[in-house]
Structures are given as C-alpha cells and as structure tokens.
C-alpha positions as CSV (number, residue, x, y, z in Angstrom):
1,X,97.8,35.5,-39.4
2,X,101.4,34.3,-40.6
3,X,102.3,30.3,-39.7
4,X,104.5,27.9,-40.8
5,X,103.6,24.2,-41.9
6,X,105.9,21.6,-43.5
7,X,104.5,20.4,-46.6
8,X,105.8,17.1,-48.9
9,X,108.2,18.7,-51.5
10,X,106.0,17.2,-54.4
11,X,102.7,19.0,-53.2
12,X,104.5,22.1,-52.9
13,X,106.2,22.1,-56.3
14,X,102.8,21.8,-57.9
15,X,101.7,24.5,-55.8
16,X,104.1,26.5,-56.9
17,X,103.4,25.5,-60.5
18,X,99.7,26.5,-60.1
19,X,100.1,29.9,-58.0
20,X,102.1,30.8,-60.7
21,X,99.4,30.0,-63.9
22,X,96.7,31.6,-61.8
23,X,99.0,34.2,-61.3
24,X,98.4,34.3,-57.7
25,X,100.9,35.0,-54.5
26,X,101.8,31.5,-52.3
27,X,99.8,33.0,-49.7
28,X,96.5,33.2,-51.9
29,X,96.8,30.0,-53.4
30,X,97.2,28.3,-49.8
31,X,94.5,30.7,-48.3
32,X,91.7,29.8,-51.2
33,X,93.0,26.0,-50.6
34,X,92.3,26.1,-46.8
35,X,89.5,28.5,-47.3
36,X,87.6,25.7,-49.3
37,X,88.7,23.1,-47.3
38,X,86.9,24.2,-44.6
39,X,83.6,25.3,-46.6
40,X,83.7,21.7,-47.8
41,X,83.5,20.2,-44.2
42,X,80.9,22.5,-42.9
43,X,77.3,22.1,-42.4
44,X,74.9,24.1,-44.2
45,X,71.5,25.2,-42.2
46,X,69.9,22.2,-44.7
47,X,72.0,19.6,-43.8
48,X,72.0,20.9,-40.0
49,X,68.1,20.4,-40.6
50,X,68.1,16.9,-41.6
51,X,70.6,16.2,-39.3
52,X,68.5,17.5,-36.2
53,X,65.0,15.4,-37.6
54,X,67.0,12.2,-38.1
55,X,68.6,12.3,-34.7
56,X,64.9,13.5,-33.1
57,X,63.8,10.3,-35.0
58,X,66.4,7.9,-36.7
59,X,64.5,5.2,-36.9
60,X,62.2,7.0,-39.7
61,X,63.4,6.1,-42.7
62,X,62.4,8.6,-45.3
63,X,65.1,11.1,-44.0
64,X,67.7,8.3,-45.5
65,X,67.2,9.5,-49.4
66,X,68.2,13.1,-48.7
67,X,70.8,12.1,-46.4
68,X,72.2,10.2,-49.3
69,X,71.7,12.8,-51.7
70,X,73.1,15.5,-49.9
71,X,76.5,13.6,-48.7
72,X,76.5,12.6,-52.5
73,X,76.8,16.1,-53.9
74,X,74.6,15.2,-56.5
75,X,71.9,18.2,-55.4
76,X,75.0,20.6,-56.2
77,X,74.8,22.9,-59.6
C-alpha cells in the first residue's frame, strides 16, 4: 500500500538519520515503526482474559494486581 503523511521536519531528519545506520530503506524504517505501534496497542488473548473477568465482575478486587502488572509492562522479558 503506498500513502502519503506529512511528518514534522525534525522527526523525519532523525528518521532519516536512523534508516540510514540500520541500513534500512524509508519504507522499512516507517513500516517496522507503524508495525510496532500497533502491536503495542493491541490486546493479547491474556489481557483480553482479564479484561472479560473484571468486566463479568469489577467489583472483585483481586483482578486489580494483574491489571496493574500487565499495563505496567513489568511481566515483559
């Protein structure tokens, strides 16, 4: 898919500056950005899991640890 998006000339000077040490096209470097962007924002079947018990139940508090602990990151290698 080819689009065009206006991006700040400061962000795309470092861009630039990092494509090039990685070694990578523009189109890679913006495509791995994106492509983690949107891993980072999506739900994985665990917190989908949690997510479905606390709403069955909010009022249970036990579920409020590993809520914290997943949105923290901290459970992350």
């Amino acid at each position: 898919m080819k689009t065009a998006v206006s991006i700040p000339d400061p962000v795309f000077q470092e861009a630039e500056k990092i494509a090039r040490r990685l070694g990578w096209s523009r189109s890679q470097l913006y495509t791995k950005a994106v492509h983690d962007l949107v891993i980072s924002y999506s739900d994985d079947p665990v917190t989908e899991a949690l997510n479905a018990l606390e709403d069955v139940e909010p009022a249970q508090a036990p579920l409020a640890p590993a809520r914290r602990l997943i949105e923290s990151g901290a459970w992350q290698w």
